[in-house]
Backbone as CSV, one residue per row, in Angstrom:
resi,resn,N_x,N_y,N_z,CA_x,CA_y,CA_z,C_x,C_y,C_z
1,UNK,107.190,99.896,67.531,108.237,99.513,68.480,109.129,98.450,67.846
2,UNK,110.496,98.480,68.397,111.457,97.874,67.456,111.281,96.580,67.797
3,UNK,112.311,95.055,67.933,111.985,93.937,68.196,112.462,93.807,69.789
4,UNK,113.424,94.519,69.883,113.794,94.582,71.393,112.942,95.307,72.200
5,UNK,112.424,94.668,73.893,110.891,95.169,74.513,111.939,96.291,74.762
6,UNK,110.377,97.143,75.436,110.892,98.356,75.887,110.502,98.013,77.515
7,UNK,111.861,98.147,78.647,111.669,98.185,79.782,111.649,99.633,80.468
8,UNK,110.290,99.993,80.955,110.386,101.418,81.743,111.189,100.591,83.192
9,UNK,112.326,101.245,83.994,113.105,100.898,85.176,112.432,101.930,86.555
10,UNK,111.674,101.497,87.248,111.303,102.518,88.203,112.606,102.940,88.927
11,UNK,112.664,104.153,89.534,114.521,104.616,90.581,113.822,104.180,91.569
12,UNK,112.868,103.971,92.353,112.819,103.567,93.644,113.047,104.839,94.533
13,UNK,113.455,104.029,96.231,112.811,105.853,97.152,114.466,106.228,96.604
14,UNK,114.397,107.567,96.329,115.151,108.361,96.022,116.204,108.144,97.185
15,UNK,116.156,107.886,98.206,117.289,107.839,99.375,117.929,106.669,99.601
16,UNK,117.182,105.381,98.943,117.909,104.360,99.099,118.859,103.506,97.940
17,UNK,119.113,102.400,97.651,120.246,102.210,96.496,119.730,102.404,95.252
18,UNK,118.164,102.102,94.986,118.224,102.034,93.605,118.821,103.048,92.561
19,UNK,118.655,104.387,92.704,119.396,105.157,92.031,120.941,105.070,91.597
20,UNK,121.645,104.509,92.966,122.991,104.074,92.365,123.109,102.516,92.077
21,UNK,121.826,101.775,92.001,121.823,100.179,91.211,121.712,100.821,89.857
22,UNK,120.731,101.598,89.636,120.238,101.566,88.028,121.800,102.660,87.509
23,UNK,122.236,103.163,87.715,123.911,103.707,87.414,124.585,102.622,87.004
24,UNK,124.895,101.459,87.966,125.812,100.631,88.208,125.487,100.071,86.665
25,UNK,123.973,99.457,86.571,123.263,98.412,85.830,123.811,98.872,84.188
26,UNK,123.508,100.445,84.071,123.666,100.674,82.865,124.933,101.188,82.036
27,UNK,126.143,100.716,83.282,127.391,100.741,82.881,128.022,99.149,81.970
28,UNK,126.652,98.194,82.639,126.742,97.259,81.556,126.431,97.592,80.228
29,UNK,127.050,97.897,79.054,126.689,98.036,78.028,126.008,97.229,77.098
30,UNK,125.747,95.916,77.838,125.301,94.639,76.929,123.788,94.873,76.996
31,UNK,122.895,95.132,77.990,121.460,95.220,78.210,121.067,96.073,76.861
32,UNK,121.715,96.502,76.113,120.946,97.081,74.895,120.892,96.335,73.637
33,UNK,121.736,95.082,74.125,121.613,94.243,73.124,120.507,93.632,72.985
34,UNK,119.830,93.392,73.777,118.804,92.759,74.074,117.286,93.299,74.732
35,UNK,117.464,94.728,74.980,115.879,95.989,75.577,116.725,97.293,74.995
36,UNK,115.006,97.675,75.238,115.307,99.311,75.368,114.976,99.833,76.222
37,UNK,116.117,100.003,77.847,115.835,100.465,79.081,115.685,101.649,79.126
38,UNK,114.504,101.971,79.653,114.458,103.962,80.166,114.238,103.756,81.550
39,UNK,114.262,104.750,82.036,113.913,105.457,83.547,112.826,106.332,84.129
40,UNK,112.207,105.460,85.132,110.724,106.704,85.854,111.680,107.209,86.693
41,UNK,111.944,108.464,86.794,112.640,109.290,87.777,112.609,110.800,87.379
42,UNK,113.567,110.573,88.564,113.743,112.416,88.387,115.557,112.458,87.683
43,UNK,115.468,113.413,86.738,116.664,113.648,85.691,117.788,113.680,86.737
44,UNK,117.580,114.779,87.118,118.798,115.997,87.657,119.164,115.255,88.808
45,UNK,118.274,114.529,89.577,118.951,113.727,91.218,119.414,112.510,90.379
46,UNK,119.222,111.753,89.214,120.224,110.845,89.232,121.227,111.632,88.166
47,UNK,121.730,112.491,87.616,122.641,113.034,87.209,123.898,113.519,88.487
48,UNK,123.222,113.630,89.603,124.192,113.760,91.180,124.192,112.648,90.951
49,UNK,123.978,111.169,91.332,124.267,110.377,91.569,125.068,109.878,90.684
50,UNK,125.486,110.105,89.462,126.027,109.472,88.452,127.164,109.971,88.961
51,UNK,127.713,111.648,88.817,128.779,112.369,89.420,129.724,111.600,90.691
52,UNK,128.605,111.209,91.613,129.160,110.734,93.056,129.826,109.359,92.671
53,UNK,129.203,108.645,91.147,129.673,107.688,91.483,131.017,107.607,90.448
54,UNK,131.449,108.915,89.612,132.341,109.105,88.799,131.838,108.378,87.559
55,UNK,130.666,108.312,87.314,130.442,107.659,85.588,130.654,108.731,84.933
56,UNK,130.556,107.980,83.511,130.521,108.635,82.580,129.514,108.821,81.695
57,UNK,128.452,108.180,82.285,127.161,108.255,81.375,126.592,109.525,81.242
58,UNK,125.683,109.504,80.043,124.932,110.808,80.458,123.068,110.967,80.396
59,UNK,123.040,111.351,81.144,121.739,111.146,81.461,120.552,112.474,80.647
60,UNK,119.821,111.755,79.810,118.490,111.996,78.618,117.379,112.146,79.143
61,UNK,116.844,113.881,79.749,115.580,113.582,80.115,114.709,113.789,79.075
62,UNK,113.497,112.867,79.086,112.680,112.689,77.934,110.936,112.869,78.363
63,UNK,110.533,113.183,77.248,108.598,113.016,77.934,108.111,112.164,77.370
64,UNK,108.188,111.329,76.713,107.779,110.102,76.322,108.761,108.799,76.169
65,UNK,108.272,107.259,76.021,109.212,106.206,75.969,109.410,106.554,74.015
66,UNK,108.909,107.085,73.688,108.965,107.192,72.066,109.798,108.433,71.639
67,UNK,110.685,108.685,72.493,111.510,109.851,72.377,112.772,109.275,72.664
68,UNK,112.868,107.917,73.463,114.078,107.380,74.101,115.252,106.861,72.612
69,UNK,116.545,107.233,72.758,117.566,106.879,72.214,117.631,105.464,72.286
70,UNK,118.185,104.995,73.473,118.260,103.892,73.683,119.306,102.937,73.288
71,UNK,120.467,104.372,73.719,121.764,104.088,73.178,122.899,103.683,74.379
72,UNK,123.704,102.880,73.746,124.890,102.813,74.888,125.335,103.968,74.996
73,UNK,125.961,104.022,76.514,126.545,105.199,77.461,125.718,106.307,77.858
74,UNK,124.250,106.057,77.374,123.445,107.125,78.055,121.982,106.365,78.902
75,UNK,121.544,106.927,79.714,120.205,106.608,80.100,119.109,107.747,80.076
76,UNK,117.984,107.089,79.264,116.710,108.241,78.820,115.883,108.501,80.098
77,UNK,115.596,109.501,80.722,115.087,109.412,81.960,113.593,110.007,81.786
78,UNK,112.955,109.297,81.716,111.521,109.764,82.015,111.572,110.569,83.121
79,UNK,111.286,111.980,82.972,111.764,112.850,84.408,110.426,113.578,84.536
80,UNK,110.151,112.945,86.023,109.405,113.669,86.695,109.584,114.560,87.598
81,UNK,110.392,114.658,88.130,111.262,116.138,88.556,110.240,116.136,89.542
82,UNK,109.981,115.238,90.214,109.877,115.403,91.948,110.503,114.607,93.253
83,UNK,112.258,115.471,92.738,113.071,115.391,94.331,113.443,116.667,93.970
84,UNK,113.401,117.408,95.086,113.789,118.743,95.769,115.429,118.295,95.653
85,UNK,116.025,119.570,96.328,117.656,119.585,95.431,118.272,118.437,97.042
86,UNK,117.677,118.953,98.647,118.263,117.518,98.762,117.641,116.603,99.867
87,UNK,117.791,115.669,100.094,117.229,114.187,100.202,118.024,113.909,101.381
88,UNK,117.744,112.997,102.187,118.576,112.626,103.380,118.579,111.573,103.067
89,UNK,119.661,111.162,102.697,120.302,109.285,102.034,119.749,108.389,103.311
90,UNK,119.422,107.442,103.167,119.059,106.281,104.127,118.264,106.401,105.028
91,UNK,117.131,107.625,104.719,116.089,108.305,105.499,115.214,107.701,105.591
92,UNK,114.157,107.054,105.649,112.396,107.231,105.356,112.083,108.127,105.764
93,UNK,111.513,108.872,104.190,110.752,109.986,104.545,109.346,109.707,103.636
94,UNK,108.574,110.892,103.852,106.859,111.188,103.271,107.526,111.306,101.415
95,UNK,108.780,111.844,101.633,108.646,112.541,99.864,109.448,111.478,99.359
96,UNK,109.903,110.788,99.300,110.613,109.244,99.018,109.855,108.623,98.504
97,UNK,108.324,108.494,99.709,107.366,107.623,99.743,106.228,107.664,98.446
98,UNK,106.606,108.979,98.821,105.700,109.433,97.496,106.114,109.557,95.980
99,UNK,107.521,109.916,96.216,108.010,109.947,94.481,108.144,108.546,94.301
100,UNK,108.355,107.040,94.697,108.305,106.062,94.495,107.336,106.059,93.683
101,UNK,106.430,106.112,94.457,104.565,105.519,94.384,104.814,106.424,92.803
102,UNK,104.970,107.336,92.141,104.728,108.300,91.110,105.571,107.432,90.313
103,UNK,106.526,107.115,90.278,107.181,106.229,89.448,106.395,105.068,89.016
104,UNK,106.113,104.253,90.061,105.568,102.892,89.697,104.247,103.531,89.437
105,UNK,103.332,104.182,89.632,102.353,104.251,88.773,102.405,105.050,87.825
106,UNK,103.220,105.331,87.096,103.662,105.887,86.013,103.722,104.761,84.709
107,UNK,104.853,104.186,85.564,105.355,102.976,84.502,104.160,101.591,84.331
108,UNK,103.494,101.713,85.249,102.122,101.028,85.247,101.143,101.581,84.011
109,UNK,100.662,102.700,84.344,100.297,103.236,83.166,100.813,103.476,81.873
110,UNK,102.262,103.153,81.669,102.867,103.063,80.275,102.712,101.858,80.068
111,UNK,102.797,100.438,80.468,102.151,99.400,80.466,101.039,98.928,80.162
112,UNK,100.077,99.383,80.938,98.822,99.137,80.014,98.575,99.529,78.689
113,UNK,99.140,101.487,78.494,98.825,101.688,77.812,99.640,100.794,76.207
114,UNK,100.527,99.536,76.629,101.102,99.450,75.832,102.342,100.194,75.312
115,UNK,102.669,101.093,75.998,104.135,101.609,75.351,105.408,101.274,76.012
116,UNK,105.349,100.244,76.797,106.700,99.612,77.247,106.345,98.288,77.545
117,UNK,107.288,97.472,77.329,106.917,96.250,77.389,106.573,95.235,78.735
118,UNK,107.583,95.733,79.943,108.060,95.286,81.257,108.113,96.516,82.195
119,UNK,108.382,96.113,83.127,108.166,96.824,84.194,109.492,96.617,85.416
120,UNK,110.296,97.113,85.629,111.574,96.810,86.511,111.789,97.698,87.696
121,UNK,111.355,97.198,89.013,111.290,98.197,89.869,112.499,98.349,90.875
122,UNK,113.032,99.369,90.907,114.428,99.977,92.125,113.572,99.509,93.568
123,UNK,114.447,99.130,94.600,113.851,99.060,95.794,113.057,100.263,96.379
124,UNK,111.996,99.729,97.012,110.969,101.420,97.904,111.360,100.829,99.293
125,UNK,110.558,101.701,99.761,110.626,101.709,101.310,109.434,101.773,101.866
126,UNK,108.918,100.686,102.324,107.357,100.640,103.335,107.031,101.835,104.275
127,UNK,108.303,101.787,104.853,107.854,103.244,105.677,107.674,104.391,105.639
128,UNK,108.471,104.414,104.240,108.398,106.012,103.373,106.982,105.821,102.445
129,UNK,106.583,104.732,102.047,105.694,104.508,101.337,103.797,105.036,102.518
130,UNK,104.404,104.167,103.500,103.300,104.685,104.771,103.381,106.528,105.108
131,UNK,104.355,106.492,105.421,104.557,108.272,105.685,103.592,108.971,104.522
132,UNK,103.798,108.914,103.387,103.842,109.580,102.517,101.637,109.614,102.405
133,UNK,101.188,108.651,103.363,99.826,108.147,103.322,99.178,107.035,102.691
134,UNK,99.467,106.574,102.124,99.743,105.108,101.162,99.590,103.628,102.379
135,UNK,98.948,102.897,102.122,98.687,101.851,102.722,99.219,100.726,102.196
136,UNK,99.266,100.738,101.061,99.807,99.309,100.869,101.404,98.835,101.277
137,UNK,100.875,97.188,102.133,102.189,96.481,102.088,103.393,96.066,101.552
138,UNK,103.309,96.488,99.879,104.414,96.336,99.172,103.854,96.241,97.858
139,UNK,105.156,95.850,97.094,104.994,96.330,95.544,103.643,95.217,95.035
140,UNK,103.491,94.103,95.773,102.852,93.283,94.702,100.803,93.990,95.176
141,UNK,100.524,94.461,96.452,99.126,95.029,96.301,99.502,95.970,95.579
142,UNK,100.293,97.077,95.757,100.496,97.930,95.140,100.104,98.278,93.291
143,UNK,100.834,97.104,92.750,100.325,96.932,91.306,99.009,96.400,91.218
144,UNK,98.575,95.458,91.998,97.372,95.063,91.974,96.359,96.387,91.930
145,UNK,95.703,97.064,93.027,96.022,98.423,92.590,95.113,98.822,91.480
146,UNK,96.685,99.464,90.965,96.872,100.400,90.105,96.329,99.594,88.856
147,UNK,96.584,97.590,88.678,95.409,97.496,87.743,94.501,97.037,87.833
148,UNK,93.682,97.479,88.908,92.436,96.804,89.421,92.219,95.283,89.100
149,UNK,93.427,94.663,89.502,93.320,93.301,89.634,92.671,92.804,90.924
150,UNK,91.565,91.811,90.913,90.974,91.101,92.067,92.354,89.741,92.364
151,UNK,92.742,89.032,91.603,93.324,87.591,92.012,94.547,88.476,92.008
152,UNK,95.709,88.111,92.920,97.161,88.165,92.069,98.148,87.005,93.418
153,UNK,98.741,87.185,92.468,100.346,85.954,93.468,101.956,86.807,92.992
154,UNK,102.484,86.596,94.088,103.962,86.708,94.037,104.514,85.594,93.640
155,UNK,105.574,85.784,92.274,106.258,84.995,91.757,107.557,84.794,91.939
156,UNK,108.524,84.159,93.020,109.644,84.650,92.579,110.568,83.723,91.716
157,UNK,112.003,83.862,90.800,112.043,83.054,89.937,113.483,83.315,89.852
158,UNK,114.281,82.309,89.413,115.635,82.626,88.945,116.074,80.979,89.138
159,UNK,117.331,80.652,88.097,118.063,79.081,87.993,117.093,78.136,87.984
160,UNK,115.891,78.552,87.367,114.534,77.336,86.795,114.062,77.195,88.278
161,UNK,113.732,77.887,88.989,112.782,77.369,90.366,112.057,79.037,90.463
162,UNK,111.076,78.839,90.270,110.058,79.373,90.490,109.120,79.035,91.657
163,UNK,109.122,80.143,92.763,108.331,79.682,93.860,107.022,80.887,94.132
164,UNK,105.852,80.523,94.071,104.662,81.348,94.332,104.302,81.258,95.757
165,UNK,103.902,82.330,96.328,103.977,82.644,97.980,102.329,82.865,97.877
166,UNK,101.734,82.258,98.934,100.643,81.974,98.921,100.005,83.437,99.864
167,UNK,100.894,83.833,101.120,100.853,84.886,101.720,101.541,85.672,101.798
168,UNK,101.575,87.159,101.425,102.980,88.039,100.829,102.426,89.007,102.096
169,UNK,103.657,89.722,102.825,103.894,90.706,103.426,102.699,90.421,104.468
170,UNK,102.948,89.241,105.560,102.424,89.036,106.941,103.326,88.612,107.731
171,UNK,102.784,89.264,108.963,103.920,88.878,110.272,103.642,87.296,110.341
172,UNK,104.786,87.040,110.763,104.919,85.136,110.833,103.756,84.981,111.920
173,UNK,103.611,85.383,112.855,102.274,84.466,113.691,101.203,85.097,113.198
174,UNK,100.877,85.710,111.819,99.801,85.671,111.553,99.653,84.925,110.024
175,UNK,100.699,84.148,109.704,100.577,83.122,108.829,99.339,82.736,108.499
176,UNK,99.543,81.883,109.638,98.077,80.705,109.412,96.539,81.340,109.135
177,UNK,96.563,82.480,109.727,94.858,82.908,109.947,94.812,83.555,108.528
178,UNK,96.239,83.940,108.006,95.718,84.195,106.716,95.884,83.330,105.548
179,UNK,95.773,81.976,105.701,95.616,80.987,105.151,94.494,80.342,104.925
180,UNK,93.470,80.177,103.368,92.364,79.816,103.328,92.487,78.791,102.068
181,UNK,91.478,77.969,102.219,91.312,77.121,101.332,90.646,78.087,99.932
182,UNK,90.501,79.451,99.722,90.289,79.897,98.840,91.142,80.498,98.637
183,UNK,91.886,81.046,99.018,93.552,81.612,98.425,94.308,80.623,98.129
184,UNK,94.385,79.687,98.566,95.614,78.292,98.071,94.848,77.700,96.632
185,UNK,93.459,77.819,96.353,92.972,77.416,95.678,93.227,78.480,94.181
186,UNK,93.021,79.968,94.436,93.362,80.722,93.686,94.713,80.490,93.133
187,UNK,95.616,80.317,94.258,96.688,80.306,94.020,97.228,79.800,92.854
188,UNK,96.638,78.538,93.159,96.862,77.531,92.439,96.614,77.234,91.122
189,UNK,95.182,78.065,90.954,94.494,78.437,89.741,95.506,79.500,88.606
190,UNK,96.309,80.591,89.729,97.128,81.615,88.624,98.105,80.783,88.240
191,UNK,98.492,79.971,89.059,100.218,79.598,88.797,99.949,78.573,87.711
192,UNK,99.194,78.013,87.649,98.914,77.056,86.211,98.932,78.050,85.025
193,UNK,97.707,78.583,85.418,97.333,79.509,83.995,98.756,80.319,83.410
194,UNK,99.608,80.814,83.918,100.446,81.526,83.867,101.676,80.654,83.278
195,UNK,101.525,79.675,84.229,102.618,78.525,83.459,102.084,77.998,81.969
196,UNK,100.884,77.782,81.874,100.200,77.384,80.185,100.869,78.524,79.558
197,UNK,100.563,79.606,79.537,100.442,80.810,78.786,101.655,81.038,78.366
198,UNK,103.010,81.247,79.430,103.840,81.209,79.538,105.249,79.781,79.139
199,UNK,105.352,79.239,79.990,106.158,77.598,80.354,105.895,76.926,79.103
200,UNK,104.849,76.242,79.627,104.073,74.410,79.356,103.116,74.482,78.838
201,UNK,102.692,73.579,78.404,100.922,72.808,78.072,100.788,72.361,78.869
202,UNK,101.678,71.346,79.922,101.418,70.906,80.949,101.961,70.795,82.219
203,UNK,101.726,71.939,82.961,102.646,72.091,83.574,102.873,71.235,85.136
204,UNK,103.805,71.344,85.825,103.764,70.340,87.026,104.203,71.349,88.233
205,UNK,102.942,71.670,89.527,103.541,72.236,90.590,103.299,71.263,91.931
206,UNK,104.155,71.512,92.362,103.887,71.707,93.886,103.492,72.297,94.840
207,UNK,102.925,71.840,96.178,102.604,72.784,96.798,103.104,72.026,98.155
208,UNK,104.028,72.834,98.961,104.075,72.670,100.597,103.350,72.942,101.295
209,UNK,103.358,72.086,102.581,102.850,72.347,104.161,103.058,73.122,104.865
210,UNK,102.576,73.442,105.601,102.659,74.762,106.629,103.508,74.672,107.401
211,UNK,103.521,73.004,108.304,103.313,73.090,109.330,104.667,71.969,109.185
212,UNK,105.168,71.528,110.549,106.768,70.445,110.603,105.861,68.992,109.823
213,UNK,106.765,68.480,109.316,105.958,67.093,108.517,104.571,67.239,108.089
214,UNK,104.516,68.155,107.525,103.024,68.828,107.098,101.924,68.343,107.847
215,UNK,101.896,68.761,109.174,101.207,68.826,110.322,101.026,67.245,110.632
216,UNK,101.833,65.978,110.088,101.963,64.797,110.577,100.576,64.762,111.211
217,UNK,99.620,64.259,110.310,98.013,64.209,110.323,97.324,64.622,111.158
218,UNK,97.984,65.934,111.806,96.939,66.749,112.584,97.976,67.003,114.316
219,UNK,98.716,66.176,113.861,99.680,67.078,115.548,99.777,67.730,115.289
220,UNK,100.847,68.488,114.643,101.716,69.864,114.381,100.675,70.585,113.870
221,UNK,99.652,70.521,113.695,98.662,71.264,113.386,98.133,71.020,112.340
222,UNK,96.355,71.598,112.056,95.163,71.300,111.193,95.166,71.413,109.300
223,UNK,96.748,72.636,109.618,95.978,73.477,108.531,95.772,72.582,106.953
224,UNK,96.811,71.584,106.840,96.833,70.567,106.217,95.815,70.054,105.378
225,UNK,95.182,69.617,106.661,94.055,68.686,106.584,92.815,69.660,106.149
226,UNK,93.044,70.589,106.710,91.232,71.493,106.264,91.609,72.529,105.192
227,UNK,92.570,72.706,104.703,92.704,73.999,103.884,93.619,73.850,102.489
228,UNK,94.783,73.215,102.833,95.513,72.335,101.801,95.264,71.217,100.794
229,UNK,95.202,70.464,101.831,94.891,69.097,100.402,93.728,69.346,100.144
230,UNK,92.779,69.670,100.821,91.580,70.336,99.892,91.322,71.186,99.051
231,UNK,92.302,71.801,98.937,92.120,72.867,97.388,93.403,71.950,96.726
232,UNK,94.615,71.292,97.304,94.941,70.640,95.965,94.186,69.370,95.686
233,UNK,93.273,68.857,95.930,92.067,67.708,95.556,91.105,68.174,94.628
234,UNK,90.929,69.605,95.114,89.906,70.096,94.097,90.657,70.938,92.655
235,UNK,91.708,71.115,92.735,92.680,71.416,91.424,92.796,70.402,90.697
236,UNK,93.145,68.958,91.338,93.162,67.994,90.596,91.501,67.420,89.795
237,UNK,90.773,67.686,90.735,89.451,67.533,90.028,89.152,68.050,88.702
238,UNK,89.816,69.420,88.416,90.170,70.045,87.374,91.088,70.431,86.066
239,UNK,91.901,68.922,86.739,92.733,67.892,85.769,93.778,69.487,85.876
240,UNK,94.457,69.784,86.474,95.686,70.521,87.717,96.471,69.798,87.981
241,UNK,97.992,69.374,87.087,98.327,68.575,87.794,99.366,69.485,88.998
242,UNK,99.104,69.187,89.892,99.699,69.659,91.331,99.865,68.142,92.304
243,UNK,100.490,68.692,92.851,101.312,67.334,93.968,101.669,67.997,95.338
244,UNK,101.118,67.632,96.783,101.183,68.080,97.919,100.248,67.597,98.921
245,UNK,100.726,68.062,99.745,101.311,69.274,100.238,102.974,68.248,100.618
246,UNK,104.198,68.988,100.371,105.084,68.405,100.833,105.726,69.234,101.842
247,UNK,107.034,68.566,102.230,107.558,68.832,103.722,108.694,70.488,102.986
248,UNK,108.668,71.420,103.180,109.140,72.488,101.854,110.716,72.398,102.353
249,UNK,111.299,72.264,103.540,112.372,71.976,103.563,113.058,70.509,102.713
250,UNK,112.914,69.413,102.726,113.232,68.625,101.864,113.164,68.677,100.163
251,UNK,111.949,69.786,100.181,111.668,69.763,98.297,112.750,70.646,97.987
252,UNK,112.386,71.604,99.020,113.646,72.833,98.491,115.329,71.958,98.122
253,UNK,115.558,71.305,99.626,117.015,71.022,99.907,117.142,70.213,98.584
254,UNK,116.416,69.599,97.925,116.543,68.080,96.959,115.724,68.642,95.584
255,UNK,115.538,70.019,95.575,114.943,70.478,93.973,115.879,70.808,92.505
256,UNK,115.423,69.773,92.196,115.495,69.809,90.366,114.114,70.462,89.619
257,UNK,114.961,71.406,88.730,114.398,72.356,87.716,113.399,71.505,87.161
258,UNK,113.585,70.122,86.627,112.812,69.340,85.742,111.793,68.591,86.375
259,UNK,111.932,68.963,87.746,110.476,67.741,88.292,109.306,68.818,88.388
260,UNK,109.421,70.069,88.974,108.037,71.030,88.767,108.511,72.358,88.048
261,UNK,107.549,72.693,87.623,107.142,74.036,86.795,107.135,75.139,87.770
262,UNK,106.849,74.519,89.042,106.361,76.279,90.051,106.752,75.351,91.179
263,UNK,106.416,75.979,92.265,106.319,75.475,94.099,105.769,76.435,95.000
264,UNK,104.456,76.235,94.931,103.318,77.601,95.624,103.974,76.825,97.186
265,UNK,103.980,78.087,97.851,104.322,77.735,99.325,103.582,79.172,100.560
């Protein structure tokens, strides 16, 4: 493999934008300066979509990432050639749900196996993802999954603020009950390791409160006191440097890139 990674791009549910994002994306001609983008999809439905949108690209279906060009004005499409000729745009449907899911575990498995470097996923659809029989809440169990990972965290990241979500894809009044002093503790455990490996040698996070003035010692509520500073007490025991629980509206409103590494919330 050359020095530039190789990104497999999942299309996402066939009915919603990603097909005409990843069009749009690769009319930038600069992304090849820097990867070698291919496509989990189906050839021939984004070759309509290219048409609709008047490009000029042309679209490379391929059976391996080791077949990809990886040239300006074309995109190599890993084609799996399961969308039927047509699709109801802005639908949730079962076959959406399902050619998603075939994509991302596709490009999952080119991943492990080592033949692409990253992983870039088009938007899915939960409900097409449910239709289709599929249970999971979203992309991040989803990969978990497919690599039989036990721990994982949502990262999200962009302009040096990196924020890790302690609970991904729960209804707001069921926040709290799924809040444990062993998930904040995990939490806490990836977002370091990840920052060493990655970032820092030493890295610096934060972690917010749940609750208004981080439950202002037990009015606004417990969770603070029994679930929070106790797994960040016991991170620090483990020479972690972490700092919390703070008030997340003020850290947010008043955050500089240079005071933490992460902000698990």
């Amino acid at each position: 493999m050359e020095d530039r990674p190789r990104v497999a791009i999942t299309m996402g549910d066939p009915a919603g934008v990603g097909p005409e994002i990843i069009i749009k994306m690769f009319q930038d001609r600069s992304i090849f300066d820097f990867s070698c983008p291919l496509v989990i999809g189906d050839a021939i439905f984004l070759k309509k979509v290219a048409l609709k949108l008047a490009s000029d690209l042309s679209i490379t279906p391929i059976s391996s990432p080791e077949e990809g060009a990886f040239a300006s004005g074309s995109i190599d499409v890993l084609d799996l050639k399961n969308i039927p000729d047509e699709v109801s745009i802005g639908q949730p449907s079962a076959l959406g749900g399902k050619a998603s899911v075939e994509y991302i575990r596709t490009a999952v498995n080119l991943a492990l196996d080592r033949k692409v470097t990253a992983i870039t996923t088009a938007p899915i659809n939960k409900k097409s993802i449910h239709l289709s029989g599929f249970g999971w809440p979203g992309h991040t169990e989803m990969l978990a999954d497919f690599t039989k990972t036990k721990d994982v965290a949502l990262m999200l990241t962009g302009d040096g603020l990196r924020v890790v979500i302690v609970t991904t894809h729960v209804p707001l009044n069921e926040v709290s009950r799924n809040i444990s002093y062993e998930q904040i503790k995990t939490t806490i455990n990836l977002t370091h390791n990840w920052l060493v490996e990655h970032i820092t040698e030493s890295p610096k996070i934060a972690v917010t409160g749940l609750n208004p003035h981080c439950g202002d010692g037990g009015i606004f509520g417990n969770e603070e006191l029994t679930k929070i500073i106790p797994a960040i007490d016991a991170s620090k025991k483990e020479e972690i440097n972490v700092t919390g629980p703070l008030s997340a509206d003020a850290l947010f409103a008043k955050f500089e890139s240079n005071t933490y590494d992460a902000v698990i919330t």
